[in-house]
C-alpha positions in Angstrom: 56.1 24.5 74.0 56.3 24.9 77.8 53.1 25.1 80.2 51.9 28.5 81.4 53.1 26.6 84.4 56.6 25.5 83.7 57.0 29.4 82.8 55.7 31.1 85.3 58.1 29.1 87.7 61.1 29.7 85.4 60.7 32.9 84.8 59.8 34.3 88.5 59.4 32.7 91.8 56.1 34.2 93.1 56.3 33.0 96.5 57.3 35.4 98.4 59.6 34.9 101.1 60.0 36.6 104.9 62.5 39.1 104.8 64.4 37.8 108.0 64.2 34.0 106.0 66.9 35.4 103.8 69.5 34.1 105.9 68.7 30.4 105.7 66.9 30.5 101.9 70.0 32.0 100.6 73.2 32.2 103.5 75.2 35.4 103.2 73.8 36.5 99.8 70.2 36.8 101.4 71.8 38.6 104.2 73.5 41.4 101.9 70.0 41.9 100.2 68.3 41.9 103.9 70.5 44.5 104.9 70.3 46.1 101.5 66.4 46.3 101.4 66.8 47.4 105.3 69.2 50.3 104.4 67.0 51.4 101.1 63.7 51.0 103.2 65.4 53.5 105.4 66.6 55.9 103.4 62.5 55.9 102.0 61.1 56.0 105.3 63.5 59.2 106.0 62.5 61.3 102.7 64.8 59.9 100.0 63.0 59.7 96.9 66.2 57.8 95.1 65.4 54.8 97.7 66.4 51.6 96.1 63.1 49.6 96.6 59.4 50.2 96.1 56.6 49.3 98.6 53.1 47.9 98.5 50.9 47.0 100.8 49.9 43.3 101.1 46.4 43.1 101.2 44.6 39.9 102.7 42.5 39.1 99.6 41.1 35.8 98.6 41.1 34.3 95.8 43.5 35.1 94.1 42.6 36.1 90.3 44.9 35.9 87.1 43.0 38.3 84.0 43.8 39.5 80.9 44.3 38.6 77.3 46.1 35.7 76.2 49.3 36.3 74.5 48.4 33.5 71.9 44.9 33.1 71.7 44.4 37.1 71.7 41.4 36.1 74.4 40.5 37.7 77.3 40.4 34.9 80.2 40.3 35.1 83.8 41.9 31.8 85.7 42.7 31.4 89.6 46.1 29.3 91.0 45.1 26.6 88.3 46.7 28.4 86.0 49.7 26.8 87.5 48.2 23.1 86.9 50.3 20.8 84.0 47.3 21.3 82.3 46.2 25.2 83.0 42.9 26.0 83.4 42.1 28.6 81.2 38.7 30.4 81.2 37.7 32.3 78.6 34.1 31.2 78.9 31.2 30.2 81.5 31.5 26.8 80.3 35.4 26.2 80.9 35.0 27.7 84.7 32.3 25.1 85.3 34.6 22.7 83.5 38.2 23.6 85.6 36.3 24.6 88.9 33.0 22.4 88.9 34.2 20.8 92.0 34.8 24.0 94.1 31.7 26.2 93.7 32.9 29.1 95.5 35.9 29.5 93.5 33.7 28.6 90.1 30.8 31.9 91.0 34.2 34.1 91.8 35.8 33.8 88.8 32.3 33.5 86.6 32.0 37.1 88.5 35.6 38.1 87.5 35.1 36.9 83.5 31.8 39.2 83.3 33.2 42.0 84.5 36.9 42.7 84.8 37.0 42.7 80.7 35.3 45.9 81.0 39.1 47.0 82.3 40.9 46.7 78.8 43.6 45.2 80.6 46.4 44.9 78.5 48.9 42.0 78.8 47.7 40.0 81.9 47.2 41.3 85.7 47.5 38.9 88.9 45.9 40.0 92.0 43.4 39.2 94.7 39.8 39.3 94.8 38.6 41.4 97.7 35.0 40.7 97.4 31.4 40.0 94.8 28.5 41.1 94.9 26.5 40.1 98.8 30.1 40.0 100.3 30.3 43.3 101.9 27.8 44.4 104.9 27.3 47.5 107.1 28.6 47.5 110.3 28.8 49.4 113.9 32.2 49.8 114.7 33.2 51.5 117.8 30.0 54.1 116.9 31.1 54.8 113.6 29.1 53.4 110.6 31.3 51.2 107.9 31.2 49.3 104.9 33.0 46.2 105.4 34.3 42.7 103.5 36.1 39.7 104.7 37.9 37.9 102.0 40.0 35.7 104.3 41.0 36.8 107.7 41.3 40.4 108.0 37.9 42.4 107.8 37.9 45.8 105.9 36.1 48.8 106.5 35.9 52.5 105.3 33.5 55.1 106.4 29.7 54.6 105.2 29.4 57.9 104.0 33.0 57.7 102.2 33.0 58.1 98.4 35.1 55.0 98.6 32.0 53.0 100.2 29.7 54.5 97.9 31.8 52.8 94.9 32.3 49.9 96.9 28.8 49.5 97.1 27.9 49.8 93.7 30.7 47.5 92.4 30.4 43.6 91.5 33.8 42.9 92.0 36.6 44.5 94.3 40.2 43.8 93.5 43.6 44.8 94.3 46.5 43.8 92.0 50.0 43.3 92.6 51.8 41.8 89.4 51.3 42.2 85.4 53.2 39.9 83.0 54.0 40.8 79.3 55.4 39.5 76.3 54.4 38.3 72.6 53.9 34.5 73.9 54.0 32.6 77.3 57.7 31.7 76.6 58.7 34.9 76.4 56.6 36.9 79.3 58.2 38.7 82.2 56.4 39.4 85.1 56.7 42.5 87.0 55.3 43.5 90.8 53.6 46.6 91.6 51.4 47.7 88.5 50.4 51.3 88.2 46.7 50.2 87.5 45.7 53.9 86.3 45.4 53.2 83.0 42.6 50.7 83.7 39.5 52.0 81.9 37.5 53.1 84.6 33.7 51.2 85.5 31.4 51.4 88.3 30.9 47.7 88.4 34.8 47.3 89.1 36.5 48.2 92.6 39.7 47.8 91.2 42.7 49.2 93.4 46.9 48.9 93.1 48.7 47.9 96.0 51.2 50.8 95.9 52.0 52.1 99.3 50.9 55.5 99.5 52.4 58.0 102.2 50.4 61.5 101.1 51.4 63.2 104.4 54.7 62.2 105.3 52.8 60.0 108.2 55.3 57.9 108.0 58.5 59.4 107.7 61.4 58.9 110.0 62.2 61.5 112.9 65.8 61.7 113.8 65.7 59.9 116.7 63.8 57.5 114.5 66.7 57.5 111.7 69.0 57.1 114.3 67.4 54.6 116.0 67.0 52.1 113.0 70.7 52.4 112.1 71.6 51.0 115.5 69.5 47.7 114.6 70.6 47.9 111.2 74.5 47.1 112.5 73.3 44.9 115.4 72.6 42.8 112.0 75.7 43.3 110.5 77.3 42.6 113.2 75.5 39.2 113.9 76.1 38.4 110.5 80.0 38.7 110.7 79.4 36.2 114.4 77.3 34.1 112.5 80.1 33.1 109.9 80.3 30.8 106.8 78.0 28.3 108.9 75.0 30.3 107.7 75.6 29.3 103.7 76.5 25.6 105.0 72.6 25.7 106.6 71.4 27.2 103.2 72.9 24.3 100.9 71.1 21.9 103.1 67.5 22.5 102.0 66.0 19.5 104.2 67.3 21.3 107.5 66.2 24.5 106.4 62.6 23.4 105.7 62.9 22.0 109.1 63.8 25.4 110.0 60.9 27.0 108.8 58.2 24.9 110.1 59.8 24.6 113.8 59.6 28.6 113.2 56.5 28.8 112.2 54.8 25.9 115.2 56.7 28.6 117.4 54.8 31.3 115.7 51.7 29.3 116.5 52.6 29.8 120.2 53.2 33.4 120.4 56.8 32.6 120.5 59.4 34.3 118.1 62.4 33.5 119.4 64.6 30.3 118.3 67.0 28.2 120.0 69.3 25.4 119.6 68.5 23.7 122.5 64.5 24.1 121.6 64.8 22.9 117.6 66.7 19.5 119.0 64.1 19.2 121.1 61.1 19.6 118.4 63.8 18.0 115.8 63.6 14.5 118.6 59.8 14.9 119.3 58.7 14.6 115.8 61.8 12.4 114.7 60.5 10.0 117.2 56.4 10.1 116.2 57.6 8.8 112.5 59.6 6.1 114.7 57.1 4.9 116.8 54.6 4.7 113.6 56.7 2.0 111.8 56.3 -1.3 112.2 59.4 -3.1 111.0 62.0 -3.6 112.8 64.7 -2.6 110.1 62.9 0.4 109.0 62.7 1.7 113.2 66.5 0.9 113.2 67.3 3.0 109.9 65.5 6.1 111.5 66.8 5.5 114.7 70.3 5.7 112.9 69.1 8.8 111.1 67.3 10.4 114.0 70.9 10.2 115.9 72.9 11.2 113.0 70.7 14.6 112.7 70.2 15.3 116.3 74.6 15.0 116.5 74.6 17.7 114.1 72.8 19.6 115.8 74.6 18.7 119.2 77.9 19.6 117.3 77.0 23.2 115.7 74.5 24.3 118.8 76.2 27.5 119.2 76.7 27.9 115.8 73.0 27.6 115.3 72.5 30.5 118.1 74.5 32.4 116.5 72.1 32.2 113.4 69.3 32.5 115.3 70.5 35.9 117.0 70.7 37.0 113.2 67.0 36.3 112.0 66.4 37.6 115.0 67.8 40.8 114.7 66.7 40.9 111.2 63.3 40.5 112.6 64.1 43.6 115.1 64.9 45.7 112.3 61.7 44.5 109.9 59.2 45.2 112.4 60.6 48.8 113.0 60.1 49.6 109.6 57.1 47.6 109.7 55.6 49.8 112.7 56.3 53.3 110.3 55.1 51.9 107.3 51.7 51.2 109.6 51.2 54.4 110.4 49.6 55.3 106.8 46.0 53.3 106.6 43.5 54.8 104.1 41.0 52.0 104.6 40.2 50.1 108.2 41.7 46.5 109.4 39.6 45.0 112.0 39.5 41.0 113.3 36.3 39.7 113.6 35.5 38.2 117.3 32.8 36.6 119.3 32.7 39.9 120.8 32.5 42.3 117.9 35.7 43.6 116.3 39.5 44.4 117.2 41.8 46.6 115.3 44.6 45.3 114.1 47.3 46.2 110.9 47.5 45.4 107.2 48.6 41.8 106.5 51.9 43.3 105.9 53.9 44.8 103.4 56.4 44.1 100.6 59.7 45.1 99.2 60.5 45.1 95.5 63.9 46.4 94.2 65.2 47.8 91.0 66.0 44.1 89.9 62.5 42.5 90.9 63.2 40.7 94.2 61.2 40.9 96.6 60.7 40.3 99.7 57.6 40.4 102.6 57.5 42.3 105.8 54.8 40.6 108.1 54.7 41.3 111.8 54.2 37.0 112.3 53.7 37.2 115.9 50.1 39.4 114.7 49.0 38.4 111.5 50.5 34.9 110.7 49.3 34.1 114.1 46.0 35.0 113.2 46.6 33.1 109.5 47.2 30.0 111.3 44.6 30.5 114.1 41.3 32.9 112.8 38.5 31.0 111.2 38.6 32.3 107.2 36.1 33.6 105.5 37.2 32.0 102.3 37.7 28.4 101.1 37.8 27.4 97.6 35.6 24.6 98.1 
């Protein structure tokens, strides 16, 4: 019999990638889907109803909370990301949290929270989602002279109005969660997992904040003007046109999954440093620097001369294809162009307040993000990385599992 674990990666890849990563996770094929969940997102964002994807918002919650009742033990169990572990940790009980999460005490009085009251939801099949806050987590604050009920799971503070019915449940709940995927089936084998769950159904209970993650647009705040419409089709074929400059050499970077992690973190360091954009010149550069640290570290002669040979052999490549990798790089980049217009409507509908905590008080700022989910289940995020993953890798968390 497989693992919960082996399954859950079979069955669906929950990490969730950047939309404009498509084109070196997946070369052309994660282009076409780009531009596909581009096209559909603006055909939403303008009024169609048939649009071909979904959206939720992507809350900044922390932990995250797996609950439900077991397909096979007909149980109801809560469990965190351990769920994941060769051997899953499975809580059904007081006992097995202290058992599975002895060793990280805030993650242990979370989900000992969770177990006692979420079953009060009669959640049927099992929910994943993240816990927004417990009981002595939220706090009344001053913000700009209005008075707010706030929580900090991880990085982003929320807040809604203090005399809001929303605060007034807020305040009486235990737990606050929001969830964002549901699995189902008759055993673990044969579960599918599907994003977005309309949560209404959940049997309603004052001690339970429990929300979906469905973007809602009640006013049409966020629907495309012409100009707008026309505006976003204009960087929808800058991509398509990048994509026909950028060639074949894009799938060649996607079958080569060492230089695409590479990729990815020289992106991310850059992201660090309030830079977005990517060059050739500047990833042989970083691609030298850090080759050269894991030289300098070694201590045998033989094993210097082997990465010395490697260091040479990659850093060629990279010589050799430099305006082929431009060429790439003008496409994420224009992928990116296009994401954070959509982003920038979609951010125009906020039902509950997104501040960052300072040493000076608090600055607004957006939702984490959002994501994409079409008609076959893929999905995909939209994150404004120069704002929140900034603040991801830089803003002191309120959570750690430890």
């Amino acid at each position: 019999m497989k693992t919960f674990k082996q399954y859950i990666k079979e069955s669906k890849n929950l990490h969730m990638e950047h939309l404009e990563d498509s084109v070196f996770n997946e070369g052309s094929k994660g282009v076409l889907d780009a531009i596909r969940f581009l096209e559909s997102l603006s055909d939403m964002l303008h009024g169609n109803s048939k649009s071909g994807v979904n959206v939720t918002v992507k809350w900044d919650g922390a932990p995250a909370v797996f609950a439900g009742e077991h397909p096979e033990t007909k149980k109801f169990f809560v469990g965190s990301k351990g769920v994941f572990n060769k051997t899953p940790k499975i809580n059904y009980t007081n006992a097995d949290i202290n058992k599975n999460h002895g060793n990280s005490p805030g993650l242990a009085d979370k989900l000992k929270v969770a177990l006692k009251h979420l079953k009060k939801l009669g959640i049927k099949g099992i929910l994943q989602g993240d816990i927004l806050f417990t009981s002595g987590d939220t706090t009344e604050e001053t913000i700009d002279g209005e008075s707010y009920i706030t929580f900090m799971p991880n990085t982003i503070t929320y807040a809604v109005l203090a005399d809001s019915d929303a605060a007034k449940e807020i305040e009486s709940a235990k737990i606050g969660v929001v969830w964002h995927t549901k699995y189902t089936g008759k055993d673990m084998q044969s579960m599918k997992a599907s994003f977005n769950p309309n949560v209404s159904a959940l049997t309603s209970n004052k001690s339970v904040w429990s929300q979906d993650a469905t973007f809602k647009d009640a006013h049409g705040t966020a629907t495309f003007k012409k100009n707008d419409t026309k505006e976003v089709l204009k960087l929808i074929n800058s991509v398509k046109t990048n994509f026909k400059k950028a060639g074949k050499f894009i799938d060649e970077i996607a079958n080569n999954k060492k230089l695409v992690a590479e990729l990815k973190i020289y992106g991310n360091s850059n992201i660090r440093n309030g830079i977005s954009d990517m060059t050739a010149v500047e990833f042989k550069k970083y691609m030298n620097d850090k080759m050269q640290v894991a030289i300098d570290k070694l201590k045998s002669e033989a094993g210097k001369k082997r990465k010395e040979s490697d260091k040479a052999k990659q850093l060629g490549y990279i010589t050799k294809n430099s305006k082929k990798l431009d060429s790439v790089f003008a496409l994420h980049s224009a992928l990116t162009v296009a994401k954070m217009k959509m982003i920038r409507q979609l951010q125009r509908v906020k039902s509950v307040g997104t501040f960052i905590k300072t040493d000076k008080g608090y600055d607004a700022t957006a939702p984490e993000g959002f994501v994409a989910i079409d008609k076959d289940n893929k999905v995909l995020k939209l994150v404004d990385r120069l704002e929140f993953s900034k603040q991801n890798f830089t803003v002191a968390k309120n959570w750690t599992e430890g």
